[in-house]
C-alpha positions as CSV (number, residue, x, y, z in Angstrom):
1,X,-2.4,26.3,-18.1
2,X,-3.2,25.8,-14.5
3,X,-6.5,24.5,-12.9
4,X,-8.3,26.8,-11.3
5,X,-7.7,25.1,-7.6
6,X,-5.0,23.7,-5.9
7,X,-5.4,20.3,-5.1
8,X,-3.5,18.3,-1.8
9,X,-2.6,17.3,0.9
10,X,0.2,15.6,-0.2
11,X,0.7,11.8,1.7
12,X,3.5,10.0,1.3
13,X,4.2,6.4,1.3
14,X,7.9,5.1,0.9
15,X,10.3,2.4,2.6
16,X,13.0,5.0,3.2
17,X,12.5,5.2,6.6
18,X,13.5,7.8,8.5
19,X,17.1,7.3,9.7
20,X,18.6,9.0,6.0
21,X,17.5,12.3,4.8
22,X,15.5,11.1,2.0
23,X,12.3,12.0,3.1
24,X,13.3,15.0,4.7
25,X,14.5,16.4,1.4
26,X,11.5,15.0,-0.4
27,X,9.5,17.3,1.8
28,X,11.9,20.3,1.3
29,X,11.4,20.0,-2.4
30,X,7.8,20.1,-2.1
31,X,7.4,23.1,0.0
32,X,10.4,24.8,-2.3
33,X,7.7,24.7,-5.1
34,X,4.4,24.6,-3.5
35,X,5.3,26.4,0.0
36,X,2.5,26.0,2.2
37,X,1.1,22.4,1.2
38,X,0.6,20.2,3.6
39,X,2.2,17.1,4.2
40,X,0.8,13.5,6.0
41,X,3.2,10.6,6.2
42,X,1.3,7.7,5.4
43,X,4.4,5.3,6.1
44,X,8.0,5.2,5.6
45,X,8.8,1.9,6.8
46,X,7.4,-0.5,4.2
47,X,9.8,-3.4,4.2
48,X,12.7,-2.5,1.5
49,X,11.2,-2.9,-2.2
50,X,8.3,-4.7,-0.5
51,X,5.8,-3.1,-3.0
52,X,2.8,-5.9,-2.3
53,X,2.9,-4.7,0.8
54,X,3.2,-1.3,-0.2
55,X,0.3,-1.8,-2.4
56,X,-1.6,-3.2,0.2
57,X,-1.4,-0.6,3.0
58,X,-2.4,2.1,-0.1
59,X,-5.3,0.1,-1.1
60,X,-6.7,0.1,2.6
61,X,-6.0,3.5,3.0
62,X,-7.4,5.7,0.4
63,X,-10.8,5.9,1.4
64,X,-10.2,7.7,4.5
65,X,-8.5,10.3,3.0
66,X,-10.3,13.6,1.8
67,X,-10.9,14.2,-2.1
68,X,-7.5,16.1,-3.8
69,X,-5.9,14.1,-1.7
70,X,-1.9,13.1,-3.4
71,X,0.0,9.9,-2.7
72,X,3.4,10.3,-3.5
73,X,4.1,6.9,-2.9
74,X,8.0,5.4,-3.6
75,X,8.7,2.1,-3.7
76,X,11.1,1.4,-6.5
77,X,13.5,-1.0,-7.1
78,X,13.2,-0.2,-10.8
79,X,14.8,3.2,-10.2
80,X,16.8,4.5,-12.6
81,X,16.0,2.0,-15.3
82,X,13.8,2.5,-17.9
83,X,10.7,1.8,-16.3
84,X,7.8,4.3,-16.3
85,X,6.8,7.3,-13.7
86,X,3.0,7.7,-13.5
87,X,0.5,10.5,-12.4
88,X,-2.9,9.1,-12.1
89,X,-6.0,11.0,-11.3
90,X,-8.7,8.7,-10.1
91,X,-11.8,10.4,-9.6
92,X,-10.6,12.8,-6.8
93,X,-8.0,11.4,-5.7
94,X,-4.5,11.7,-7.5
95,X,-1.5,8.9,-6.8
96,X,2.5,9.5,-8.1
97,X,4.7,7.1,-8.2
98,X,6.8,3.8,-10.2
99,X,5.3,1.8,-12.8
100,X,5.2,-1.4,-11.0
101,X,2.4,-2.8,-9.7
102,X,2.3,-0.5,-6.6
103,X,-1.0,1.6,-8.2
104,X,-2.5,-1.4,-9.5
105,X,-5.6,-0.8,-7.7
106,X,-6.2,3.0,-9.4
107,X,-5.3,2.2,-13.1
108,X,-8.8,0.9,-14.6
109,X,-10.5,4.3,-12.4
110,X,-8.7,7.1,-13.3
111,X,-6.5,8.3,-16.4
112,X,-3.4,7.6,-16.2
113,X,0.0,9.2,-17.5
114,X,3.4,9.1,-18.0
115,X,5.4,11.4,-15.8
116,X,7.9,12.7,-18.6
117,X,7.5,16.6,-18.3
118,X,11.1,18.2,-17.9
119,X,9.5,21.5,-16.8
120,X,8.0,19.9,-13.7
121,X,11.1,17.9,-12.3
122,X,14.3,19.0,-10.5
123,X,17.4,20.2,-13.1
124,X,19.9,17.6,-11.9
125,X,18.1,13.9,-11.8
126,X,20.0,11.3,-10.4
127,X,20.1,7.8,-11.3
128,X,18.7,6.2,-7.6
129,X,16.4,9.2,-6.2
130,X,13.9,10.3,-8.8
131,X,11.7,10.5,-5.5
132,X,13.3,13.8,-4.4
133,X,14.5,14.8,-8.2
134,X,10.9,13.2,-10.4
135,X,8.3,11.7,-8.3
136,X,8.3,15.0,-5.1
137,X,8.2,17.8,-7.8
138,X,5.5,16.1,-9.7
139,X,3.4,15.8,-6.8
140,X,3.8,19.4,-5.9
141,X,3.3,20.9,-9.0
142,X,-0.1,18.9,-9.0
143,X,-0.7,20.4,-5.9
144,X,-0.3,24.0,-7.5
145,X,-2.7,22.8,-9.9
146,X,-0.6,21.6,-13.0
147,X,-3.0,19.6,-14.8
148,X,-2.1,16.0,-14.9
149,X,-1.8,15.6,-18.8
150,X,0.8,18.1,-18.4
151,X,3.3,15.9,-16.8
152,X,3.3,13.8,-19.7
153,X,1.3,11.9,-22.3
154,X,-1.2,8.6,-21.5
155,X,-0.1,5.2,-20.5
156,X,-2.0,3.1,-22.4
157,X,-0.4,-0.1,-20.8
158,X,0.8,0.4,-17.5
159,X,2.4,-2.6,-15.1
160,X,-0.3,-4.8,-13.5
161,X,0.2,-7.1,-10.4
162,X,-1.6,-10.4,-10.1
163,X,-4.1,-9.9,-7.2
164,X,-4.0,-12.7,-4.3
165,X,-7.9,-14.0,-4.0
166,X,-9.0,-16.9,-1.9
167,X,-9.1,-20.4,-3.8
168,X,-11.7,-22.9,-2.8
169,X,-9.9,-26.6,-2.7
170,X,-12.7,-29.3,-2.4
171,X,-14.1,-28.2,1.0
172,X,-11.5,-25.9,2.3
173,X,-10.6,-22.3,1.2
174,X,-6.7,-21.7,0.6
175,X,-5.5,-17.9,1.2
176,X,-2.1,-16.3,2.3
177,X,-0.9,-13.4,4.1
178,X,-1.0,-10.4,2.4
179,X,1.2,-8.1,5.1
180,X,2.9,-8.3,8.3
181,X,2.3,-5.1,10.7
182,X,4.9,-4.0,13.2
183,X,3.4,-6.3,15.8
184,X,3.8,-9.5,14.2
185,X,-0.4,-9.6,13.2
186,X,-0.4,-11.9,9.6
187,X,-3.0,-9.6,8.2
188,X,-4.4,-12.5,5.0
189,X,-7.0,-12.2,1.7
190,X,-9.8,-13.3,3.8
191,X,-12.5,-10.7,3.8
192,X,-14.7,-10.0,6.2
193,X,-17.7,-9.5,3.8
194,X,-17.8,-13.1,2.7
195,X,-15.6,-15.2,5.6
196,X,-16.7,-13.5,8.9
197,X,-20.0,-15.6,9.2
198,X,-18.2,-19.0,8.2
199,X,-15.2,-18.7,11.0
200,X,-17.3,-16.9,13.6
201,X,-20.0,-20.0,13.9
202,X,-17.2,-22.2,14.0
203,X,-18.0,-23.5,9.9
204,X,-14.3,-23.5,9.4
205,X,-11.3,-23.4,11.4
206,X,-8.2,-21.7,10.5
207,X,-4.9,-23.7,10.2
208,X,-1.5,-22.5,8.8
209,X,1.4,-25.3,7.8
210,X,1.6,-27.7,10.6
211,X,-2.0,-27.9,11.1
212,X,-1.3,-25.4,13.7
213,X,-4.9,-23.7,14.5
214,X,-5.7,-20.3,15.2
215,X,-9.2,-20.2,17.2
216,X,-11.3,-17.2,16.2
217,X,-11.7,-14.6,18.8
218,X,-13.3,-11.1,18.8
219,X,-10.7,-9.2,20.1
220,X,-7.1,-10.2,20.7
221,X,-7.6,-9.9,24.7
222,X,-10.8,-12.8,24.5
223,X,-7.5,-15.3,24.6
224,X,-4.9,-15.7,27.7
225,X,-1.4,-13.8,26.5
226,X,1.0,-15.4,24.0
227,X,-2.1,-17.1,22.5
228,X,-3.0,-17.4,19.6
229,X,-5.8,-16.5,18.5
230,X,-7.8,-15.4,14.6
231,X,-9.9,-11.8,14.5
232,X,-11.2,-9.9,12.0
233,X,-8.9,-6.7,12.3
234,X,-8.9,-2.9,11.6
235,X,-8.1,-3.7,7.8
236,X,-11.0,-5.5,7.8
237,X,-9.2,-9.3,6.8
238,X,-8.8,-12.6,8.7
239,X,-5.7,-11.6,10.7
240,X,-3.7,-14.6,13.1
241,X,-1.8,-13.0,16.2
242,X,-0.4,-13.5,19.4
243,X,-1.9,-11.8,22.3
244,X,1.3,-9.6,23.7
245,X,3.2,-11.7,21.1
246,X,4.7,-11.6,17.8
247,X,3.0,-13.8,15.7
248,X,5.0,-13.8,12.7
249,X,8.5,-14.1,14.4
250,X,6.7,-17.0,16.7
251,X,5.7,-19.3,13.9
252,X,7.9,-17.9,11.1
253,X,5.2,-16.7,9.2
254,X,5.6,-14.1,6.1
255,X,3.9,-12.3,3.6
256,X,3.1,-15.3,1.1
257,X,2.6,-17.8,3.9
258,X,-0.6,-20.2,3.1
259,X,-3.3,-20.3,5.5
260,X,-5.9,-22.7,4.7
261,X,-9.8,-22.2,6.3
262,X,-10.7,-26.2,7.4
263,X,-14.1,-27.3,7.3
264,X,-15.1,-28.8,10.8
């Protein structure tokens, strides 16, 4: 039996890009079953089965999103294998996608299921697009108002991925970048809530391998161009950029680079 409202939008989040038809079709099968929902593309350009990053750009994204909000969100190299599809409803907000890793923020705050329903998937499933043939129709039967535990039965152990957390050696905190955005900005696990104050006064300095130093700076345009410079970005983390420049292709820098806070 249906809930009594339909939920959505729906946002997707995939590394499909846009050059193939894959998200095209996704959309086609979700207005095919819930015509009318509205659709918000969240990103499509995640670096190919990049799902930390993936995982990431969800995590810092959610909250500005209304409640009944859907992420459809398809990263998944697993596909095909026997690895699980889940629905999760998280308190208002509902999340669709692979079983691994990439919802690891939503799984101890909602209930979570197994997609397994085949009443709510397309008749022909192929072995490399259950995002258009499981994961789409999923999301838009939600939408209709399908209740979750419809789709399929609880996951009572779903994937986990490690989380990346600051580590304090002797004096000096040791993080990493945690994503790379299209400018080259090394977005890293360094909070503002707990290491603005230290880099702002000058506590610490921040050095990646090489002892190259990235002075802190409150906007990118406080430093001459094509220098470097640390701010506290829109994400709200210790970010090292270039001004006008490409930070990550400058230094060959990466998601999983180290970057080290130096007491002075």
């Amino acid at each position: 039996m249906a809930d009594a409202e339909t939920k959505g939008p729906i946002c997707l989040l995939t590394d499909f890009g846009i050059e193939d038809n894959y998200v095209g079709v996704m959309k086609g099968v979700i207005q095919s079953i819930a015509p009318g929902c509205a659709m918000i593309d969240l990103s499509h350009h995640i670096p190919p089965q990049d799902i930390r990053s993936a995982a990431f750009l969800l995590d810092h994204s959610v909250d500005y999103f209304a409640q009944g909000t859907i992420f459809l969100c398809v990263i998944d190299p697993g596909v095909g294998t026997h690895r699980r599809k889940l629905a999760i409803d998280c308190g208002g907000h509902y999340f669709i996608g692979p079983d691994n890793g990439l919802l690891n923020s939503f799984l101890d705050a909602g209930r979570v299921h197994q997609i397994e329903s085949d009443r709510h998937r397309l008749p022909q499933v192929s072995n490399t697009f259950h995002g258009r043939d499981i994961f789409a129709p999923a999301a838009a039967h939600l939408c209709c108002g399908v209740p979750l535990a419809d789709l399929g039965p609880k996951c009572q152990d779903p994937i986990r991925m490690e989380s990346s957390e600051p580590a304090r050696e002797g004096e000096d905190w040791l993080g990493e970048v945690v994503y790379v955005d299209r400018f080259g900005n090394l977005v890293t696990n360094f909070d503002s809530d707990r290491f603005l104050g230290v880099v702002e006064t000058g506590d610490f300095r921040v050095q990646t391998k090489g002892g190259v130093e990235w002075p802190f700076a409150r906007t990118y345009a406080e430093v001459p161009n094509e220098n470097r410079c640390s701010v506290m970005g829109g994400f709200f983390r210790l970010e090292l950029s270039i001004n006008c420049g490409n930070a990550s292709n400058r230094l060959g820098l990466s998601t999983g680079s180290q970057v080290c806070l130096v007491k002075s």
